[in-house]
CHARMM-style PDB file with segment names, atoms N, HN, CA, C and O in Angstrom:
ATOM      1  N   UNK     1       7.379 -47.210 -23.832  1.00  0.00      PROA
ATOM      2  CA  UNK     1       7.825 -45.823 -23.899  1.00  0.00      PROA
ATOM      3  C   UNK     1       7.505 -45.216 -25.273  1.00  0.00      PROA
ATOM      4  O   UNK     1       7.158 -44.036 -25.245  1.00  0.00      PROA
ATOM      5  N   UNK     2       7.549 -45.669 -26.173  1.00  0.00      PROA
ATOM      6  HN  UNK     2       7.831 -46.628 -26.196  1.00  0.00      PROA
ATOM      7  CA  UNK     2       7.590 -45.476 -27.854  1.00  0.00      PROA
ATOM      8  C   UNK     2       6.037 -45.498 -27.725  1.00  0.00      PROA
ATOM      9  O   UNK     2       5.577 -44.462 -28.206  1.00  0.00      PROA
ATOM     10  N   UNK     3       5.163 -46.252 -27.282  1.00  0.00      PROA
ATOM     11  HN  UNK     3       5.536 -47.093 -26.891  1.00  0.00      PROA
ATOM     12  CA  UNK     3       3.685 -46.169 -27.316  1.00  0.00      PROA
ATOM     13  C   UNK     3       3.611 -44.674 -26.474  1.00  0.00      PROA
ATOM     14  O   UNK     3       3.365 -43.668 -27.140  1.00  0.00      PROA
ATOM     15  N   UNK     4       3.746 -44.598 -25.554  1.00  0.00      PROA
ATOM     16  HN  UNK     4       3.945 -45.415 -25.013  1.00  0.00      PROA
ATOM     17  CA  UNK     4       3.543 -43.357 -24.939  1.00  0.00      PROA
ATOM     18  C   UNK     4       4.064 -41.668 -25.707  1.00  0.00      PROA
ATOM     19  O   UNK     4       3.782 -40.472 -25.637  1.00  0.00      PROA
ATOM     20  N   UNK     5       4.742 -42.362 -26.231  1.00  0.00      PROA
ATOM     21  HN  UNK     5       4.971 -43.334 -26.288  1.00  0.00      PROA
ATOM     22  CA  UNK     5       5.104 -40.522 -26.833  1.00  0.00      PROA
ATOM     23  C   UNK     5       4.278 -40.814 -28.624  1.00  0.00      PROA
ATOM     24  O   UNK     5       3.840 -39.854 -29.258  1.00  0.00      PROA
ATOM     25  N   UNK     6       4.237 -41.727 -28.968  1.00  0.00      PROA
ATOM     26  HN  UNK     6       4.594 -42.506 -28.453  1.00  0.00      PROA
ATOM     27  CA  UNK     6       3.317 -42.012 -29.974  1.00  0.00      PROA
ATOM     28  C   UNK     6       2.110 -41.265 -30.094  1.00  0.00      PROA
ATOM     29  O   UNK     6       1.620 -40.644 -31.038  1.00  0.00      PROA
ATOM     30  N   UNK     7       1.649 -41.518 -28.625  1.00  0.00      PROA
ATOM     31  HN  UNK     7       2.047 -42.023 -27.858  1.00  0.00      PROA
ATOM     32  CA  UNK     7       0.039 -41.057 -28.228  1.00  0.00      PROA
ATOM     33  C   UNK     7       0.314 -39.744 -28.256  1.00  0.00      PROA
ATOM     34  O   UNK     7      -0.510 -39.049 -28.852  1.00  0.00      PROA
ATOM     35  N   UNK     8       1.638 -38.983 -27.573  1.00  0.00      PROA
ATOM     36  HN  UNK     8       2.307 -39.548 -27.090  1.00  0.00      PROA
ATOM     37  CA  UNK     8       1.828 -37.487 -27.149  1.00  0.00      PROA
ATOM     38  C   UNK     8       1.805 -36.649 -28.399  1.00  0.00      PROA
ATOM     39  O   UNK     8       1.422 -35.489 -28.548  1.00  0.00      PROA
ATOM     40  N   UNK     9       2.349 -37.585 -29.339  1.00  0.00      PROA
ATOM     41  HN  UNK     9       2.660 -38.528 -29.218  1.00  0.00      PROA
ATOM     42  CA  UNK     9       2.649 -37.274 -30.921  1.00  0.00      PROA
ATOM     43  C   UNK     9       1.746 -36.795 -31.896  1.00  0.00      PROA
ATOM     44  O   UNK     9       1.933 -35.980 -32.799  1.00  0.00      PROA
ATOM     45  N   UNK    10       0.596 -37.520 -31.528  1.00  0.00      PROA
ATOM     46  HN  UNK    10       0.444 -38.182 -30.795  1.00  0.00      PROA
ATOM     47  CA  UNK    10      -0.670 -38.074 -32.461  1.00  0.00      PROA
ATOM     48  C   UNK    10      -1.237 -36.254 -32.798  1.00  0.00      PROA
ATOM     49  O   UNK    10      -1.641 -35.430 -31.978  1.00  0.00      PROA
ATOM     50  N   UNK    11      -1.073 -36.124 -34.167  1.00  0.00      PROA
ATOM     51  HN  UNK    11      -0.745 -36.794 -34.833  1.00  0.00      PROA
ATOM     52  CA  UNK    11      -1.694 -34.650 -33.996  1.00  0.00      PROA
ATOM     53  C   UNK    11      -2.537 -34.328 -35.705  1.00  0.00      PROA
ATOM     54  O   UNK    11      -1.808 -34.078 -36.665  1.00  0.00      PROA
ATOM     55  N   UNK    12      -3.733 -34.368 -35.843  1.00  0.00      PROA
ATOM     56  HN  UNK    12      -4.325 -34.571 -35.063  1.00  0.00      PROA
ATOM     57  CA  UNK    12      -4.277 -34.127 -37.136  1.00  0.00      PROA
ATOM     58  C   UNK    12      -4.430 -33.338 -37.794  1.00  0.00      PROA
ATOM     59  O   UNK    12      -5.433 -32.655 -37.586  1.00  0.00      PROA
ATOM     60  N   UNK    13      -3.606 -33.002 -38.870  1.00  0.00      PROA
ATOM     61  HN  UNK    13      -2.791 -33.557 -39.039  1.00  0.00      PROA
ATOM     62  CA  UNK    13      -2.980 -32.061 -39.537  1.00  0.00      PROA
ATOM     63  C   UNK    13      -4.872 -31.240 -39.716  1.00  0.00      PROA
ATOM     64  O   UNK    13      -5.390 -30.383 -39.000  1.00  0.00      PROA
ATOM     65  N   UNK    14      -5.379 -31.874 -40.798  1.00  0.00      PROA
ATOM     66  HN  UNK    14      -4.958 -32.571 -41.380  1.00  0.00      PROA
ATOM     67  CA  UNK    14      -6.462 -31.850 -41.529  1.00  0.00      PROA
ATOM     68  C   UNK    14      -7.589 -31.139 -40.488  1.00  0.00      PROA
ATOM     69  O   UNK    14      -8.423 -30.336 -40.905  1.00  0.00      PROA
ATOM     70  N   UNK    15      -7.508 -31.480 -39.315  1.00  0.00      PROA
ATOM     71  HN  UNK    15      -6.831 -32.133 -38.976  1.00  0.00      PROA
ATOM     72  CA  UNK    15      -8.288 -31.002 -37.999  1.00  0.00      PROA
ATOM     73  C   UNK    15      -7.945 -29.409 -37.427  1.00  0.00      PROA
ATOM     74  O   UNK    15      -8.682 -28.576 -36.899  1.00  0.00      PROA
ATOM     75  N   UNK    16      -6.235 -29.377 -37.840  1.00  0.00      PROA
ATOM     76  HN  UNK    16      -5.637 -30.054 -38.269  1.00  0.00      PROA
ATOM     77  CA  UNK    16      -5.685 -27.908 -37.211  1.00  0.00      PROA
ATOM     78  C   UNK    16      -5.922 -27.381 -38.374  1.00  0.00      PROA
ATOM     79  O   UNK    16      -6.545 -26.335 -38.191  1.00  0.00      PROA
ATOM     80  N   UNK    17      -5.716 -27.604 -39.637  1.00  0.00      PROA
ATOM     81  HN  UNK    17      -5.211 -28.454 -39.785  1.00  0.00      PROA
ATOM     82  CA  UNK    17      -6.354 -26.394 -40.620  1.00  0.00      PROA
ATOM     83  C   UNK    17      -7.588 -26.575 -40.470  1.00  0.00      PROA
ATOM     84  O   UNK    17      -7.626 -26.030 -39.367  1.00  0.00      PROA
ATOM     85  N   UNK    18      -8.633 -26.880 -40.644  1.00  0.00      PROA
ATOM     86  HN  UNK    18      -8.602 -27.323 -41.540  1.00  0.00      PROA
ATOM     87  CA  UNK    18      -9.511 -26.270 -40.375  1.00  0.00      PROA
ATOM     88  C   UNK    18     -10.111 -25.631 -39.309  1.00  0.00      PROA
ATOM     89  O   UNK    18     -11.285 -25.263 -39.338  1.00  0.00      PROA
ATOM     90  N   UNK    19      -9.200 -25.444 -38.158  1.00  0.00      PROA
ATOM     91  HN  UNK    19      -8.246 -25.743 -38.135  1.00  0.00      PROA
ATOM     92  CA  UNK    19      -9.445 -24.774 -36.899  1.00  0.00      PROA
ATOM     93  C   UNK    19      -9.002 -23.323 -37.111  1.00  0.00      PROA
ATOM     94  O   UNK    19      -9.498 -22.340 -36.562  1.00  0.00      PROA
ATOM     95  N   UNK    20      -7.800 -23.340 -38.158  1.00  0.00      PROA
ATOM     96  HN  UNK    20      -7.396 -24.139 -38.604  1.00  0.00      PROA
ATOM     97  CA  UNK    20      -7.048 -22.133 -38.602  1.00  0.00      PROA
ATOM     98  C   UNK    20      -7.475 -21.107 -38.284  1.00  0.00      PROA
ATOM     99  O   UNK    20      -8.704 -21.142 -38.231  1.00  0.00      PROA
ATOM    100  N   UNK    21      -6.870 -19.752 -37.924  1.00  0.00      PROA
ATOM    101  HN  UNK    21      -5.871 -19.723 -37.967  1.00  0.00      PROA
ATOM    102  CA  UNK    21      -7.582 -18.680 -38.093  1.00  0.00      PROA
ATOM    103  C   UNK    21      -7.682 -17.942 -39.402  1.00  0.00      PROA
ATOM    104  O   UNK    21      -8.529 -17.203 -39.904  1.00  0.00      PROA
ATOM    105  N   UNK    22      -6.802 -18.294 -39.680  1.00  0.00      PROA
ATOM    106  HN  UNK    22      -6.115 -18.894 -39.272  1.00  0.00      PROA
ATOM    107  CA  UNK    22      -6.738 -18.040 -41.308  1.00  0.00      PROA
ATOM    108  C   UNK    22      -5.448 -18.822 -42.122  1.00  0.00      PROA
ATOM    109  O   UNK    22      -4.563 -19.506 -41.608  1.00  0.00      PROA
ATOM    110  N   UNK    23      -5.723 -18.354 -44.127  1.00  0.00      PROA
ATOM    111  HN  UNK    23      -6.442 -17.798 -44.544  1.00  0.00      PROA
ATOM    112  CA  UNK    23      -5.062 -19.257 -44.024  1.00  0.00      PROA
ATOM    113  C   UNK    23      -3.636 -19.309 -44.387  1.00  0.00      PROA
ATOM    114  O   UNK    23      -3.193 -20.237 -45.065  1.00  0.00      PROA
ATOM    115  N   UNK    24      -2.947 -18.395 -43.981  1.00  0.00      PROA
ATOM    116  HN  UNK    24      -3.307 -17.642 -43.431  1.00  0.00      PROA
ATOM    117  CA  UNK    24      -1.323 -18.520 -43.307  1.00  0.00      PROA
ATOM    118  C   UNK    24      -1.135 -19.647 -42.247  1.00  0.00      PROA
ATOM    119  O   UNK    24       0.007 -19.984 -41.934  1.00  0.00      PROA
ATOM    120  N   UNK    25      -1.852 -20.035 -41.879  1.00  0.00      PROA
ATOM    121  HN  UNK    25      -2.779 -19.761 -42.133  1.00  0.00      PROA
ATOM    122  CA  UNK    25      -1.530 -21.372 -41.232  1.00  0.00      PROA
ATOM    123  C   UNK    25      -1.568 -22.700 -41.854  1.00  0.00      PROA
ATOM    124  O   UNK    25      -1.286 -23.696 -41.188  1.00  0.00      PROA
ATOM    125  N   UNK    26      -1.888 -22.775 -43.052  1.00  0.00      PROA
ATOM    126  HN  UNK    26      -2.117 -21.966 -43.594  1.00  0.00      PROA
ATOM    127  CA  UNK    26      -1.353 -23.619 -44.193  1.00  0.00      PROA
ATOM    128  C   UNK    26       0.003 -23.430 -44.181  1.00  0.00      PROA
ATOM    129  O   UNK    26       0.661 -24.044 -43.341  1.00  0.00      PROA
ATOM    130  N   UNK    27       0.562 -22.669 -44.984  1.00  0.00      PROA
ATOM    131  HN  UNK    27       0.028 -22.170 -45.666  1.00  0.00      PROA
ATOM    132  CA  UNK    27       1.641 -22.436 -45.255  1.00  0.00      PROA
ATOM    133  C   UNK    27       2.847 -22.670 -43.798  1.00  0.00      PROA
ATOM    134  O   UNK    27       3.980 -23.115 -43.982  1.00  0.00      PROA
ATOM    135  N   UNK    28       2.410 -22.341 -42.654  1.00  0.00      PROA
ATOM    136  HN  UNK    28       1.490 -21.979 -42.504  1.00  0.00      PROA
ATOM    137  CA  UNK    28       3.334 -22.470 -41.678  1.00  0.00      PROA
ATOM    138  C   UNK    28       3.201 -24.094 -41.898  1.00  0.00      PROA
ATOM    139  O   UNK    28       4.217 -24.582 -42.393  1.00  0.00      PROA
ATOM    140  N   UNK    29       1.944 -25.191 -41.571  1.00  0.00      PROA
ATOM    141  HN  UNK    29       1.119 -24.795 -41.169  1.00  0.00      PROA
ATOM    142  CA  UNK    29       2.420 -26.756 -41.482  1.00  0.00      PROA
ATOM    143  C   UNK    29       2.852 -27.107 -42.559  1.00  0.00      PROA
ATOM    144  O   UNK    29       3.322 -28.245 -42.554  1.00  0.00      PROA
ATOM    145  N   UNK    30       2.897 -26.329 -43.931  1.00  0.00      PROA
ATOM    146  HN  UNK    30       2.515 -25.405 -43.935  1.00  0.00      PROA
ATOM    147  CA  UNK    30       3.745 -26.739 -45.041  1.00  0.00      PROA
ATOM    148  C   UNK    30       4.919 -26.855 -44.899  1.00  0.00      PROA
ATOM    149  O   UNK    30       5.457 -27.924 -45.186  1.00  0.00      PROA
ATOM    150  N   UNK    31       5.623 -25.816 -44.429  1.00  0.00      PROA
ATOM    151  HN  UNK    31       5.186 -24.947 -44.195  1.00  0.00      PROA
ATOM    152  CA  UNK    31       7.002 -25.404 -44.001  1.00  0.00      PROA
ATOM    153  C   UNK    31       7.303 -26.111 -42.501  1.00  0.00      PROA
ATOM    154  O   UNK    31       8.492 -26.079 -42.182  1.00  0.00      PROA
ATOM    155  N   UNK    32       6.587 -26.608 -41.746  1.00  0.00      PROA
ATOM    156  HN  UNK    32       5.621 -26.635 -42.005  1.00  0.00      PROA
ATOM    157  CA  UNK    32       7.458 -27.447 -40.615  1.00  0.00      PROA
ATOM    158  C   UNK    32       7.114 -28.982 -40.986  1.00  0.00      PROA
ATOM    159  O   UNK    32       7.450 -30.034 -40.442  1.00  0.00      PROA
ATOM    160  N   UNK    33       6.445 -28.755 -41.937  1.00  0.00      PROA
ATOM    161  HN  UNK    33       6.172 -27.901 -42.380  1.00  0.00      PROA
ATOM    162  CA  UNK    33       6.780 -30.331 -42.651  1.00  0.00      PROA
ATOM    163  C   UNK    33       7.824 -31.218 -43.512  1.00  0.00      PROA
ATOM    164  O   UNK    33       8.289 -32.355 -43.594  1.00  0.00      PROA
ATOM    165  N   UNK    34       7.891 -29.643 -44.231  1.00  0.00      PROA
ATOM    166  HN  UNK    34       7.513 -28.719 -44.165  1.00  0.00      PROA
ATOM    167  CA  UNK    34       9.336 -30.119 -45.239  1.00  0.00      PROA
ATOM    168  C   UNK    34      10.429 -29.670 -44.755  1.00  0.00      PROA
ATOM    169  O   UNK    34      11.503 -30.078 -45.196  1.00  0.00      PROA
ATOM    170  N   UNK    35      10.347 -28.586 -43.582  1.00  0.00      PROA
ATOM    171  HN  UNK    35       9.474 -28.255 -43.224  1.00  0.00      PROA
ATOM    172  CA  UNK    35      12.042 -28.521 -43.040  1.00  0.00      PROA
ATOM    173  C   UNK    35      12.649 -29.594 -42.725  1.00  0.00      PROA
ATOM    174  O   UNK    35      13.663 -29.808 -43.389  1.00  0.00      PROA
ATOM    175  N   UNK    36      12.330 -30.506 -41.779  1.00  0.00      PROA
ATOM    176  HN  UNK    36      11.506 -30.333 -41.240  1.00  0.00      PROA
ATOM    177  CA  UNK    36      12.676 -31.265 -41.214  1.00  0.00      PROA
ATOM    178  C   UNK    36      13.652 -32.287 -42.387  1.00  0.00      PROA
ATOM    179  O   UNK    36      14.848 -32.537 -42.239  1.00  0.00      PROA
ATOM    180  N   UNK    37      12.769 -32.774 -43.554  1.00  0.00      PROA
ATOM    181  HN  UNK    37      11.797 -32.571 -43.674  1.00  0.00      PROA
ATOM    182  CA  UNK    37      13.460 -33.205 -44.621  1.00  0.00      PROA
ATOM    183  C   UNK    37      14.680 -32.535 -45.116  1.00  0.00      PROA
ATOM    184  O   UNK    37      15.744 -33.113 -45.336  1.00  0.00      PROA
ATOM    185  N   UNK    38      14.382 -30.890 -45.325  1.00  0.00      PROA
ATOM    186  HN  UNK    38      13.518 -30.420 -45.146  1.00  0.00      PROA
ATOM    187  CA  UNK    38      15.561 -29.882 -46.113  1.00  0.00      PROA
ATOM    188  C   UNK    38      16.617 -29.903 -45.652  1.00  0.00      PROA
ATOM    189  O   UNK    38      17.662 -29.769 -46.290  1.00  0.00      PROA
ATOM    190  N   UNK    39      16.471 -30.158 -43.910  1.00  0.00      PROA
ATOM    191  HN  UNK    39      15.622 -30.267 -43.392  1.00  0.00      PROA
ATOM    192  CA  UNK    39      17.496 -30.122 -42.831  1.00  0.00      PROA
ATOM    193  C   UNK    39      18.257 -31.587 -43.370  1.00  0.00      PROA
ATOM    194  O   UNK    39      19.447 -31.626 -43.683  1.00  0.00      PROA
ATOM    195  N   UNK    40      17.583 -32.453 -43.401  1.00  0.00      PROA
ATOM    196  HN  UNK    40      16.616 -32.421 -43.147  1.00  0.00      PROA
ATOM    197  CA  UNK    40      18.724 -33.836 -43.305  1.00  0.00      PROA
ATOM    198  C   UNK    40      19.361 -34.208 -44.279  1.00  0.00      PROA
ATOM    199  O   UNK    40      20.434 -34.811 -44.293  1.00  0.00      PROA
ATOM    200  N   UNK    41      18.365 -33.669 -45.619  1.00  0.00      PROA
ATOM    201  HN  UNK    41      17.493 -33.180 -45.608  1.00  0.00      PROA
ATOM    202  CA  UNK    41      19.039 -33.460 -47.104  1.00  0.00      PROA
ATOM    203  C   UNK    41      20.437 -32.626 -47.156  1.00  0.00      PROA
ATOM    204  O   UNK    41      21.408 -33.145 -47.706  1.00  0.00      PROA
ATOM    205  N   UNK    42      20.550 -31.039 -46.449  1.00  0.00      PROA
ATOM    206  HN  UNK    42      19.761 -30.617 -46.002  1.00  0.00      PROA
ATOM    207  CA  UNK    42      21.722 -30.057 -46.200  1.00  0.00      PROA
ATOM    208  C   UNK    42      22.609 -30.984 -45.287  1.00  0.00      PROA
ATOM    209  O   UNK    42      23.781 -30.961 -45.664  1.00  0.00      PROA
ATOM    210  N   UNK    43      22.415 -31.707 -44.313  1.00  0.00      PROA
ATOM    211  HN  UNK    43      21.463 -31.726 -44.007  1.00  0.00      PROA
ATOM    212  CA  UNK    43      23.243 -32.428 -43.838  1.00  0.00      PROA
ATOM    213  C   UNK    43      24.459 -33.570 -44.341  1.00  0.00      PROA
ATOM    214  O   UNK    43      25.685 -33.656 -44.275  1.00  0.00      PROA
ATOM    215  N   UNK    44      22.967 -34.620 -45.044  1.00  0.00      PROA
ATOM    216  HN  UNK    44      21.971 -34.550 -45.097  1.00  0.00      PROA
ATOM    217  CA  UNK    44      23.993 -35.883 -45.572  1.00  0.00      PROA
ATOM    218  C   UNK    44      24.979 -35.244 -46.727  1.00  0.00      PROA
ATOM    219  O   UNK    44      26.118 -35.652 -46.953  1.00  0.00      PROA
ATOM    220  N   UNK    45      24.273 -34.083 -47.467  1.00  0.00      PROA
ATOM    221  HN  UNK    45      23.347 -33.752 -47.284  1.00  0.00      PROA
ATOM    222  CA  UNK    45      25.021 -33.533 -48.958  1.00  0.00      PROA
ATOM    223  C   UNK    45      26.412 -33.068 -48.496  1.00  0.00      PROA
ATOM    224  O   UNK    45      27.445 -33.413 -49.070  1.00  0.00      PROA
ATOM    225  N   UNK    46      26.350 -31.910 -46.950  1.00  0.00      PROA
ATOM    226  HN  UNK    46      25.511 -31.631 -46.484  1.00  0.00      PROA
ATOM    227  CA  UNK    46      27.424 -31.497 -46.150  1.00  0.00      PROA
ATOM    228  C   UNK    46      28.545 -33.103 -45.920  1.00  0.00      PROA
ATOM    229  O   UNK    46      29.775 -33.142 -45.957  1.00  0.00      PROA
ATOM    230  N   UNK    47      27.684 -34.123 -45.719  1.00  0.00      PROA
ATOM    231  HN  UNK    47      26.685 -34.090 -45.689  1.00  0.00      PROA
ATOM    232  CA  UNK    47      28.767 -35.341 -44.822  1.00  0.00      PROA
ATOM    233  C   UNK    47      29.294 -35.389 -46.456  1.00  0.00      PROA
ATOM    234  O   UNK    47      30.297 -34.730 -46.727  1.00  0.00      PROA
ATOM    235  N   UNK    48      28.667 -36.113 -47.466  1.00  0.00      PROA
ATOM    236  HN  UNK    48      27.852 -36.649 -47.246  1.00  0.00      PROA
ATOM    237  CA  UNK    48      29.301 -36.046 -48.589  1.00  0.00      PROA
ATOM    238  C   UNK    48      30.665 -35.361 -49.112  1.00  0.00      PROA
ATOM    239  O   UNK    48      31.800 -35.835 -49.109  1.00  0.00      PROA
ATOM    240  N   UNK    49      30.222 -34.125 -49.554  1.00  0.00      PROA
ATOM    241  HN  UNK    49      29.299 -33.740 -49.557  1.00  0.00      PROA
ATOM    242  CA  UNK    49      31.152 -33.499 -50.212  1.00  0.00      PROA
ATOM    243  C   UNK    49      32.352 -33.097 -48.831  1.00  0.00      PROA
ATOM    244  O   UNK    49      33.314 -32.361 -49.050  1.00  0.00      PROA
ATOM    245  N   UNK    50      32.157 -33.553 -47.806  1.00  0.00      PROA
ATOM    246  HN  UNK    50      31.375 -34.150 -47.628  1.00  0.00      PROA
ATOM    247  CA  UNK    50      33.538 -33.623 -46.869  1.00  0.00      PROA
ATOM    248  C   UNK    50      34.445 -34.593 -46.717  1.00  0.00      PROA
ATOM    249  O   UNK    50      35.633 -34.526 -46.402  1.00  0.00      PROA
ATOM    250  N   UNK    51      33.509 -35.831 -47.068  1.00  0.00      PROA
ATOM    251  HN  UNK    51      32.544 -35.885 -47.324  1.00  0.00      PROA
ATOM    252  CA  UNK    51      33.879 -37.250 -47.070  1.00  0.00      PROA
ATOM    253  C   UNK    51      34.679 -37.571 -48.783  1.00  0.00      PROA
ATOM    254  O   UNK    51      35.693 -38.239 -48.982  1.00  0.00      PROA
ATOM    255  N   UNK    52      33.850 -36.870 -49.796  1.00  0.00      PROA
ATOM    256  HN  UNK    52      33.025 -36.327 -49.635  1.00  0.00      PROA
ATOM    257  CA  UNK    52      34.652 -36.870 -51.299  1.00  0.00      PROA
ATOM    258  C   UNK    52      35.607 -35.797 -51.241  1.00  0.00      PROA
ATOM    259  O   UNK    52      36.489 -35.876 -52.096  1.00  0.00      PROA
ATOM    260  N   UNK    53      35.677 -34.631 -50.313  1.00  0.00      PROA
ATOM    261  HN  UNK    53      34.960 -34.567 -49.619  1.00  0.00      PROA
ATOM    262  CA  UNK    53      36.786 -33.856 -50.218  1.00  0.00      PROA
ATOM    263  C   UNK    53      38.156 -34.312 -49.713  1.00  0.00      PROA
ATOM    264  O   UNK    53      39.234 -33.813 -50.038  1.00  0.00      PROA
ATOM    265  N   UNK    54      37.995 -35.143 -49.026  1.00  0.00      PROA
ATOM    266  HN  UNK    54      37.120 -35.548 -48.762  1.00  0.00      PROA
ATOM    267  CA  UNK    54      38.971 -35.765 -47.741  1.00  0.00      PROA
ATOM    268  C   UNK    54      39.741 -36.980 -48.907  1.00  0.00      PROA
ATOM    269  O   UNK    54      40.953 -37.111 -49.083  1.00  0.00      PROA
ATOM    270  N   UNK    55      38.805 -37.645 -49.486  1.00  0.00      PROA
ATOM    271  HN  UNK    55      37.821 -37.539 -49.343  1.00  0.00      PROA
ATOM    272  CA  UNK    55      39.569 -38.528 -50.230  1.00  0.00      PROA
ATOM    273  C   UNK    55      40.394 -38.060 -51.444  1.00  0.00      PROA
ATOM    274  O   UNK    55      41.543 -38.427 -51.690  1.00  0.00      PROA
ATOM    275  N   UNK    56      39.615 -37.155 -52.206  1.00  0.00      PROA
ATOM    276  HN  UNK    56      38.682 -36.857 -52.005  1.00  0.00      PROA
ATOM    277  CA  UNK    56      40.676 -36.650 -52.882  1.00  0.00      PROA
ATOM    278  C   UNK    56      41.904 -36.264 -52.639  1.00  0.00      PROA
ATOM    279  O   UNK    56      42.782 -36.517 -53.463  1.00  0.00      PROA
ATOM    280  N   UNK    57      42.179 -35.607 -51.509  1.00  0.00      PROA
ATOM    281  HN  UNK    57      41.466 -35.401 -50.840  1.00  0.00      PROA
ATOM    282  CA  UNK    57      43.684 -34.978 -50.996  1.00  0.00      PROA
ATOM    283  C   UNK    57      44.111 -36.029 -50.161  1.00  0.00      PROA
ATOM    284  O   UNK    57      44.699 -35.729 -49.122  1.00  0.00      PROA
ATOM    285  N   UNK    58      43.940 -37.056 -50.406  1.00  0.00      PROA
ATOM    286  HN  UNK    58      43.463 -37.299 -51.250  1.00  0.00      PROA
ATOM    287  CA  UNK    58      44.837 -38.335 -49.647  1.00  0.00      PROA
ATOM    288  C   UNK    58      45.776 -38.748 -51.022  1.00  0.00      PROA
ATOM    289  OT1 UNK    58      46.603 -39.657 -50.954  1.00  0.00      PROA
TER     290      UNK     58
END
């Protein structure tokens, strides 16, 4: 199953920019590259400071 969506996955960055129509389409795979990171970074920092909030007022 993991092989199969692997294959579905498989996508070459380097191949779609240069297909670009122009180049604002840099900048868009820049930005759905590092969201994904920004997102889980805003997350664990959120679990944090709820988890050091909680202990303090115990």
């Amino acid at each position: 199953m993991n092989l199969l969506i692997t294959l579905l996955q498989d996508v070459n960055i380097d191949e779609k920019l240069k297909e670009a129509p122009d180049d604002n389409y840099g900048i868009g795979v820049f930005i759905g590259t590092m969201l994904p990171f920004v997102i889980l970074v805003i997350i664990a920092y959120t679990i944090y400071r709820y988890n050091k909030n909680r202990i303090q007022d115990e």
